[in-house]
PATORVEX-672841 format. One record per atom (N, C-alpha, C): x, y, z. Coordinates in pm, whole numbers, padded with zeros to 5 digits, always signed. Layout:
N
XYZ;...
% end
This chain:
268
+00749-02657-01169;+00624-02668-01242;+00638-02592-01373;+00539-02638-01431;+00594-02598-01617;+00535-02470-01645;+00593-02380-01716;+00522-02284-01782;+00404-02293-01818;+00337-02429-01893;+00234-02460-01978;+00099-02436-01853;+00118-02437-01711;+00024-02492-01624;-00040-02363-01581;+00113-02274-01527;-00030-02136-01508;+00010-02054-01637;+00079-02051-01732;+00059-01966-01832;-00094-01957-01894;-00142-01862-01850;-00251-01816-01929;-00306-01674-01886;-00395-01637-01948;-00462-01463-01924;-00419-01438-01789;-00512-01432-01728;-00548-01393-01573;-00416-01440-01501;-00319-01535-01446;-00274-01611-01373;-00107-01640-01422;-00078-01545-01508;+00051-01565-01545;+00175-01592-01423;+00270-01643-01459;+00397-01727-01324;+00481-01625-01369;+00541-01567-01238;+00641-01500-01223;+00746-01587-01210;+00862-01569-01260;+01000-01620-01205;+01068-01491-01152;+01131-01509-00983;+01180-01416-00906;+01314-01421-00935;+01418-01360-00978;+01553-01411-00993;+01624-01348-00887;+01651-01398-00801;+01751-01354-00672;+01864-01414-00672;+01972-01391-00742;+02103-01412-00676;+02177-01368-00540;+02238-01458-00461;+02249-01451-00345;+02423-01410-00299;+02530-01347-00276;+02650-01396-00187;+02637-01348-00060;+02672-01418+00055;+02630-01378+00171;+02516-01239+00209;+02393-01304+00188;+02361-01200+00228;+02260-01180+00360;+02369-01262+00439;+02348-01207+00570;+02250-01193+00666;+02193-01128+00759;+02097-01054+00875;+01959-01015+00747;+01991-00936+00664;+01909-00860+00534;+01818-01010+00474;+01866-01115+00427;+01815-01187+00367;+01664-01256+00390;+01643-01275+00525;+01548-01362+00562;+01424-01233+00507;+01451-01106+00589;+01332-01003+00562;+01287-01002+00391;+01371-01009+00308;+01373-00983+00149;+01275-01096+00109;+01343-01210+00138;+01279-01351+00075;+01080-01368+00166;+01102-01303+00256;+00948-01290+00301;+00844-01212+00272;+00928-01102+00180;+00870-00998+00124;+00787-01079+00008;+00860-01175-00040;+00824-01230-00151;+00707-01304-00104;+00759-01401-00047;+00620-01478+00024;+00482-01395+00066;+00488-01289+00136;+00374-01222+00128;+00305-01114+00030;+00340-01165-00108;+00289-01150-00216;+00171-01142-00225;+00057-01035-00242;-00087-01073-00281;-00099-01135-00416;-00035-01110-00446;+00000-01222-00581;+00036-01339-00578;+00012-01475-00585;+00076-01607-00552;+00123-01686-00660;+00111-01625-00770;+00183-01732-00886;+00310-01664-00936;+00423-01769-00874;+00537-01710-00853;+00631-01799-00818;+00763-01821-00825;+00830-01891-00818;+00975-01829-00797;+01022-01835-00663;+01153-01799-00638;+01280-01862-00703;+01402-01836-00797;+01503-01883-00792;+01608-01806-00709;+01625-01869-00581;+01776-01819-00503;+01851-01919-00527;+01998-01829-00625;+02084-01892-00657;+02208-01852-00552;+02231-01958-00478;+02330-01916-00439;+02483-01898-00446;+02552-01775-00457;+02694-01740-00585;+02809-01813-00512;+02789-01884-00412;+02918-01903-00350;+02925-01873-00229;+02787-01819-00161;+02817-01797-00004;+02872-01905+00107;+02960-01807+00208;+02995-01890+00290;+02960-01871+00474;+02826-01780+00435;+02725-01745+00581;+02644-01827+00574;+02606-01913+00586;+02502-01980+00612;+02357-01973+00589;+02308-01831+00556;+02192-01727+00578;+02097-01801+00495;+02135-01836+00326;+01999-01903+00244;+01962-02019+00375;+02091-02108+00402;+01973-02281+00468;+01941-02219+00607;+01929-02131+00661;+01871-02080+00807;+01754-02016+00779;+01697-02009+00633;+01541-01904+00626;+01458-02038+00685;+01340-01981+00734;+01246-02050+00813;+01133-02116+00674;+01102-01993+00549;+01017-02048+00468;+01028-02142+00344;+01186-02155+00362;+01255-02258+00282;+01151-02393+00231;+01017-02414+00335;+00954-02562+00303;+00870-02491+00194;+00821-02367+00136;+00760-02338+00021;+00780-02360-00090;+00764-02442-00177;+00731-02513-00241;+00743-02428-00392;+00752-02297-00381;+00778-02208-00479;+00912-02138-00452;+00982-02195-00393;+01109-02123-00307;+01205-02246-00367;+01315-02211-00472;+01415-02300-00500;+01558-02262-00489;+01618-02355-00403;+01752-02290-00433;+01807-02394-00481;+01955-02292-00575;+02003-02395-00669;+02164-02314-00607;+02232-02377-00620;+02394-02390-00592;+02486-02478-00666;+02592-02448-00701;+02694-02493-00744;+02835-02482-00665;+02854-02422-00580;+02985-02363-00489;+03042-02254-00581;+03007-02221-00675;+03120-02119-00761;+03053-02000-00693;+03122-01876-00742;+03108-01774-00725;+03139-01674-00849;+03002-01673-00897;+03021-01617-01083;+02985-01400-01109;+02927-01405-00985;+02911-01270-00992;+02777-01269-01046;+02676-01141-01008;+02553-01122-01062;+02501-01134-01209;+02559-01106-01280;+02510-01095-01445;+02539-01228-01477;+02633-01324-01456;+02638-01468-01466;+02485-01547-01436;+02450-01496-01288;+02349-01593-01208;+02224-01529-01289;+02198-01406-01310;+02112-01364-01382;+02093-01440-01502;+02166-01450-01626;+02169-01508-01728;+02084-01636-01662;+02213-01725-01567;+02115-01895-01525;+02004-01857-01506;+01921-01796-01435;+01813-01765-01440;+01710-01757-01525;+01759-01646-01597;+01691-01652-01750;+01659-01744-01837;+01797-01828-01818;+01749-01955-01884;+01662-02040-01851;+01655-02056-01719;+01579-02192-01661;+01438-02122-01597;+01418-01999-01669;+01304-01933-01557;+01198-02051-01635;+01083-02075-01593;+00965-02125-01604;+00846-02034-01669;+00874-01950-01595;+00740-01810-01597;+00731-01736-01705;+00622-01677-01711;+00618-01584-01812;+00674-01419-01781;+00680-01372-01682;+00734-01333-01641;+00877-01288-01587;+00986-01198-01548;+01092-01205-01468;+01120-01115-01346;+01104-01109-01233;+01096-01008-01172;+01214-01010-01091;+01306-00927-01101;+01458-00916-01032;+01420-00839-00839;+01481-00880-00776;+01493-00880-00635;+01621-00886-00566;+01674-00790-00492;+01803-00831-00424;+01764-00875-00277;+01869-00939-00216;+01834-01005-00096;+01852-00924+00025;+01891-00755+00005;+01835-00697+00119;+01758-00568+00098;+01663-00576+00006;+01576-00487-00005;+01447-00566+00025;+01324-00480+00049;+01201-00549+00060;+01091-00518-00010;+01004-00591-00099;+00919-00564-00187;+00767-00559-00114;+00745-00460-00180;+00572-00406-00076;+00447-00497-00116;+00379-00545-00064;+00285-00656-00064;+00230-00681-00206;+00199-00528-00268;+00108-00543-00357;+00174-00517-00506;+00297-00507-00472;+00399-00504-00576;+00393-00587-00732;+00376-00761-00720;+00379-00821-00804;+00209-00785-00907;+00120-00855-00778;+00008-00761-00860;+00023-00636-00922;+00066-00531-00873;+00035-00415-00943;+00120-00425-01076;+00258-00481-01095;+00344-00440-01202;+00312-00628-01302;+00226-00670-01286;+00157-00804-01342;+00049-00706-01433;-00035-00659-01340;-00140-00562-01407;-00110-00475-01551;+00005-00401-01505;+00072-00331-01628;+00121-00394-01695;+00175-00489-01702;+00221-00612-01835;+00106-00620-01906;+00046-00668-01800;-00095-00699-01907;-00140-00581-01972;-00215-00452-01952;-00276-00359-01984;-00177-00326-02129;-00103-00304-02075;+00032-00254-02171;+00119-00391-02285;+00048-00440-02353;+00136-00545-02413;+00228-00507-02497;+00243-00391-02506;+00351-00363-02577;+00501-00344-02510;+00457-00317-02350;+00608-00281-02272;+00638-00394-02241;+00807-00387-02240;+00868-00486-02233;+00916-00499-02065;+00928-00399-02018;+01010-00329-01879;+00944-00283-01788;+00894-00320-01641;+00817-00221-01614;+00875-00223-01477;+00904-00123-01415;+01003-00051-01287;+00930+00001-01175;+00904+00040-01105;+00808+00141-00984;+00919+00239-00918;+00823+00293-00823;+00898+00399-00753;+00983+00323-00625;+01057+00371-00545;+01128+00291-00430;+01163+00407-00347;+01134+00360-00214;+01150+00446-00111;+01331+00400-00088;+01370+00434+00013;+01508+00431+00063;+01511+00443+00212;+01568+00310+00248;+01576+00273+00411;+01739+00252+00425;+01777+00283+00542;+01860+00209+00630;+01908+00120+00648;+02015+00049+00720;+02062-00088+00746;+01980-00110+00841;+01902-00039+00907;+01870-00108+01025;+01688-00053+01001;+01634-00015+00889;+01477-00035+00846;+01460+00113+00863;+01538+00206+00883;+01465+00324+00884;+01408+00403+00693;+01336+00467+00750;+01265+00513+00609;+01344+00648+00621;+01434+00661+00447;+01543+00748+00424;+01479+00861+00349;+01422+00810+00222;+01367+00910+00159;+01294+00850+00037;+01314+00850-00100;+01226+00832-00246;+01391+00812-00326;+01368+00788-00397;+01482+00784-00525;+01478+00844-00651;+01509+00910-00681;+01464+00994-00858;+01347+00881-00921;+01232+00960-00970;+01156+00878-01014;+01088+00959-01187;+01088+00830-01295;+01025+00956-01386;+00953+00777-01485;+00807+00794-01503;+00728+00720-01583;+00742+00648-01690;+00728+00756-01767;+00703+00690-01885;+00838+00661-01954;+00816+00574-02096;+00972+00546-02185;+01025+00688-02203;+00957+00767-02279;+01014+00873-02286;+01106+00986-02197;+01015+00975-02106;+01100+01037-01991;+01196+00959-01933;+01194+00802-01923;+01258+00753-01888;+01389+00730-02016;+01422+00777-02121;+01500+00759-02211;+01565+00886-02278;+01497+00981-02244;+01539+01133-02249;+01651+01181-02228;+01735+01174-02134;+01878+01177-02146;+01997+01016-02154;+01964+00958-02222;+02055+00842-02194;+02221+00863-02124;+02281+00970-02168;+02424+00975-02142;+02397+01034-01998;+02298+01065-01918;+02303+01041-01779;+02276+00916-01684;+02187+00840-01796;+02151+00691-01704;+02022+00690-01731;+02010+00535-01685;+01839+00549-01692;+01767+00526-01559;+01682+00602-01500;+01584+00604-01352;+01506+00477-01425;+01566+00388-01382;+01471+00255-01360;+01560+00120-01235;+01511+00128-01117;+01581+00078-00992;+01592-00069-01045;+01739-00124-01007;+01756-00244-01080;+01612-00355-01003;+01647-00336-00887;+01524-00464-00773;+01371-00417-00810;+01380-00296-00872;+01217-00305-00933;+01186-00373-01039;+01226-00428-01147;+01246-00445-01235;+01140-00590-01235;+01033-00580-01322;+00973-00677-01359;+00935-00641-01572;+00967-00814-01619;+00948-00796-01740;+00926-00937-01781;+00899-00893-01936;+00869-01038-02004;+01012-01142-02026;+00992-01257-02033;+01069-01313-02058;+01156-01339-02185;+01102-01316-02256;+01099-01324-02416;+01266-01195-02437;+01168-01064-02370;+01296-00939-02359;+01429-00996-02327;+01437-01046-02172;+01541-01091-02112;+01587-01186-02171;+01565-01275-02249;+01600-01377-02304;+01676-01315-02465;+01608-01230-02502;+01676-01118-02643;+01818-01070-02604;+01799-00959-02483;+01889-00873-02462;+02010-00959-02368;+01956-01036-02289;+02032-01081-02159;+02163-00975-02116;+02217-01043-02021;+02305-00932-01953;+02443-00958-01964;+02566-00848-02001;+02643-00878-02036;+02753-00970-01949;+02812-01042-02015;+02914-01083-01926;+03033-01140-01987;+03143-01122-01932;+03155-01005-01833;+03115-00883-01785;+03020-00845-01694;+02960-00748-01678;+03021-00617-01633;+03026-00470-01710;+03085-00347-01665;+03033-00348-01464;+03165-00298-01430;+03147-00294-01253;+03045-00259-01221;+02959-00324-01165;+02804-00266-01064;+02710-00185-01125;+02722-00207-01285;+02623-00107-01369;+02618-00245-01478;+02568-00356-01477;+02486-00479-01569;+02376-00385-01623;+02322-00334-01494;+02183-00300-01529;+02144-00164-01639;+02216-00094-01581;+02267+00026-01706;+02303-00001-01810;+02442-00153-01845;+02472-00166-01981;+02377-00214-02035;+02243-00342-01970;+02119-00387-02025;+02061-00267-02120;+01983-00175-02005;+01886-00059-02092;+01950+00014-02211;+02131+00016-02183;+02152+00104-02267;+02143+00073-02435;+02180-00061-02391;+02188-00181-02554;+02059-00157-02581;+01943-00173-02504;+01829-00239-02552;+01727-00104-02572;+01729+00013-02553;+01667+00101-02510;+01588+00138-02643;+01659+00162-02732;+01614+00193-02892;+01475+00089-02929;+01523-00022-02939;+01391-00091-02975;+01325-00179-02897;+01337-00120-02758;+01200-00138-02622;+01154-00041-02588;+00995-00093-02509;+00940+00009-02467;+00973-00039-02298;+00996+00097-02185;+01001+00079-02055;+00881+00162-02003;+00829+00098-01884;+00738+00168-01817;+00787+00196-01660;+00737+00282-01534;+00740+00278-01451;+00643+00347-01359;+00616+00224-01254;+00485+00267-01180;+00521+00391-01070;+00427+00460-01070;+00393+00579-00947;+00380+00545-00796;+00326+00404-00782;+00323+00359-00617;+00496+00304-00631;+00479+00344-00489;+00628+00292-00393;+00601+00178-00338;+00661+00073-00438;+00678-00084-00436;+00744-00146-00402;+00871-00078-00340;+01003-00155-00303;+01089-00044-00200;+01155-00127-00130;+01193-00036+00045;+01372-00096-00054;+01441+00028-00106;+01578+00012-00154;+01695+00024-00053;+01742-00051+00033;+01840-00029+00152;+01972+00041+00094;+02008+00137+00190;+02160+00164+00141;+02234+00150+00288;+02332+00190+00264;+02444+00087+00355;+02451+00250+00431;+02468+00244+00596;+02504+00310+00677;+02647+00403+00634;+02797+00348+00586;+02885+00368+00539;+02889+00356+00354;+02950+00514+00336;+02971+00478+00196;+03082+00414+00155;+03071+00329+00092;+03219+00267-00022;+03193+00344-00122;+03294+00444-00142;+03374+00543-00218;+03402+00549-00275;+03548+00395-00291;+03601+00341-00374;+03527+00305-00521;+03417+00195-00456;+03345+00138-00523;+03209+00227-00603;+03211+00344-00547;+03117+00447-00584;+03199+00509-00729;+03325+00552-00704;+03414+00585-00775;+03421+00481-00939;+03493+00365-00894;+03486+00247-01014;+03361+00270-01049;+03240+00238-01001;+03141+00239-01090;+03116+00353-01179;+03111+00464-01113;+03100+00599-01210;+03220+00590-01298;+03321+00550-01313;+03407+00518-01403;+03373+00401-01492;+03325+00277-01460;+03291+00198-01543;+03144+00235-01650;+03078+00332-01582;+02903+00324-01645;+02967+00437-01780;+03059+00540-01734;+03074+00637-01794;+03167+00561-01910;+03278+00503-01912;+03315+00396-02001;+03241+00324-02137;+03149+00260-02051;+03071+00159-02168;+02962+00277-02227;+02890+00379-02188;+02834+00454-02207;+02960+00563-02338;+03048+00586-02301;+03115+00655-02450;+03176+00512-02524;+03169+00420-02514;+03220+00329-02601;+03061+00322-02682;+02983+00267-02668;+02825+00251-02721;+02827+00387-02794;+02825+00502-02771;+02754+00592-02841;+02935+00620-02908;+02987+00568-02908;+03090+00622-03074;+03059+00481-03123;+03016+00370-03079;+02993+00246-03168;+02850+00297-03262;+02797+00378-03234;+02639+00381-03290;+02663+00514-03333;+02817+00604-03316;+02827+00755-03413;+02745+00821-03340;+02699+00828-03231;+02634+00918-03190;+02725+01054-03057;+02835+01111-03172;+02906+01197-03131;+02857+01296-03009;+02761+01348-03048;+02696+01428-02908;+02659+01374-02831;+02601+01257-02793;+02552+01197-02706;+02693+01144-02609;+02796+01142-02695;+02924+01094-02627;+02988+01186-02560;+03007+01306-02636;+02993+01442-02579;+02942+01469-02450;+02820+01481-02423;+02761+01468-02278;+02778+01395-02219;+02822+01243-02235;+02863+01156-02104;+02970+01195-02076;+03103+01234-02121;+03206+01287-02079;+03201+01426-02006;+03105+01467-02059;+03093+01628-01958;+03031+01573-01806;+02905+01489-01874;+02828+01454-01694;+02901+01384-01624;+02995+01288-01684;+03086+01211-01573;+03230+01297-01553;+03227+01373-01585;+03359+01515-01538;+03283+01563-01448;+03189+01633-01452;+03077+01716-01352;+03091+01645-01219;+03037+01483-01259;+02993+01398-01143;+03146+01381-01039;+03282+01327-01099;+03339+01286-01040;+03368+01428-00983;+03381+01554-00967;+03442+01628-00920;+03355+01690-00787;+03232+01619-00848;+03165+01678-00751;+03199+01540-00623;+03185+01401-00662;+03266+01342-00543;+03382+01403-00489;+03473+01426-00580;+03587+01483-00499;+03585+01545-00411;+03472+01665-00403;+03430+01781-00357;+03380+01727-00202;+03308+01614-00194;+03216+01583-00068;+03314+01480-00015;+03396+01424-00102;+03496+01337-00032;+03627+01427+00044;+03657+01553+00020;+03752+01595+00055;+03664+01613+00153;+03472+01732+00180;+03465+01812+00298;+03403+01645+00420;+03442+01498+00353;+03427+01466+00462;+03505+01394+00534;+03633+01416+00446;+03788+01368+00570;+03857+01395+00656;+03870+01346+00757;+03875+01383+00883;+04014+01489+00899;
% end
């Protein structure tokens, strides 16, 4: 259905962008999260990257009518499927979702609300609790409001949870996401490009249940803090901003040693 139909004041269309690779047992709970939206103008894209579990054609709410999946057999990686997305969203809106986290009922309403109130933000994020593989409630995640606070140290990162992430389309369509995308930090190289001339917001209610995995990957904990810390001193000597480069090399010295530190006291 066309942009032109619910674009207006009150009733603006979300486009959900969910890229999918196997995702498993987790998936069905995520995609229902969506469906029980107190918000109903909305439109799922699950793209699926190449899975070979079965999990997207086994969801039960698949006959919804705002629920699309699109496939190709490739397997392009997240910042690829994101981009398709972007392109073909409908909505005025974009609201990012992974397929094993779960979004809290009143989620779309509330961060719809702040678009509106706020026409000037481009970004708007919430707080996220932290569960389990198996639904237990873990804890909260660093949380901080406003742009400012949220932009205050850049060469540490920015507290804005990628699956919270609802914004205008217009933004995403400006900045889009790089690709080839730096390892498991798209979302970091996004804010970091775009941060200067956007405004980000983030809500105070806990809108989204963020799963982390029972077992850490280490490895992959490792590469990433190597890749974010990377594109982060490449950007700030591209933009001369010597001190700022300065501190990412100190915080990602700090950081990796302090892995070292918890990786040595937890080998057997």
């Amino acid at each position: 259905m066309s942009a032109e139909v619910h674009s207006h004041t009150d009733t603006p269309l979300i486009t959900v962008a969910m890229p999918v690779y196997n995702g498993g047992a987790y998936l069905e709970a995520a995609v229902a999260s969506i469906v029980a939206q107190t918000y109903p103008h909305w439109q799922l894209m699950l793209v699926d990257d190449g899975s070979t579990d079965g999990a997207i054609d086994a969801l039960p709410m698949l006959a919804d009518p705002r629920i699309h999946v699109i496939r190709d057999g490739r397997n392009l990686g997240l910042a690829a499927r994101l981009n398709q997305i972007i392109d073909q969203a409908d909505g005025d809106f974009i609201a990012r979702m992974d397929g094993d986290d779960i979004s809290h009922p009143e989620r779309f309403a509330r961060q719809v609300q702040a678009l509106q109130q706020h026409p000037t933000v481009d970004l708007v994020a919430a707080r996220c609790r932290t569960i389990s593989s198996n639904g237990q409630l873990l804890g909260v995640l660093p949380f901080v409001g406003t742009h400012q606070e949220i932009c205050a140290t850049p060469w540490k990162g920015f507290y804005m949870p990628h699956p919270t992430w609802m914004g205008r389309v217009a933004w995403f369509r400006r900045y889009r996401y790089a690709n080839p995308a730096p390892y498991c930090c798209e979302d970091q190289e996004l804010l970091l490009r775009s941060y200067v001339s956007s405004t980000f917001m983030a809500l105070p209610e806990e809108l989204l249940d963020y799963r982390l995995r029972d077992s850490l990957a280490w490895r992959k904990a490792w590469r990433t803090r190597t890749a974010l810390g990377q594109l982060q001193v490449r950007h700030f000597a591209q933009q001369g901003q010597y001190g700022h480069m300065l501190r990412t090399m100190l915080v990602r010295l700090g950081r990796h040693a302090k892995d070292v530190w918890h990786w040595m006291k937890a080998a057997p």
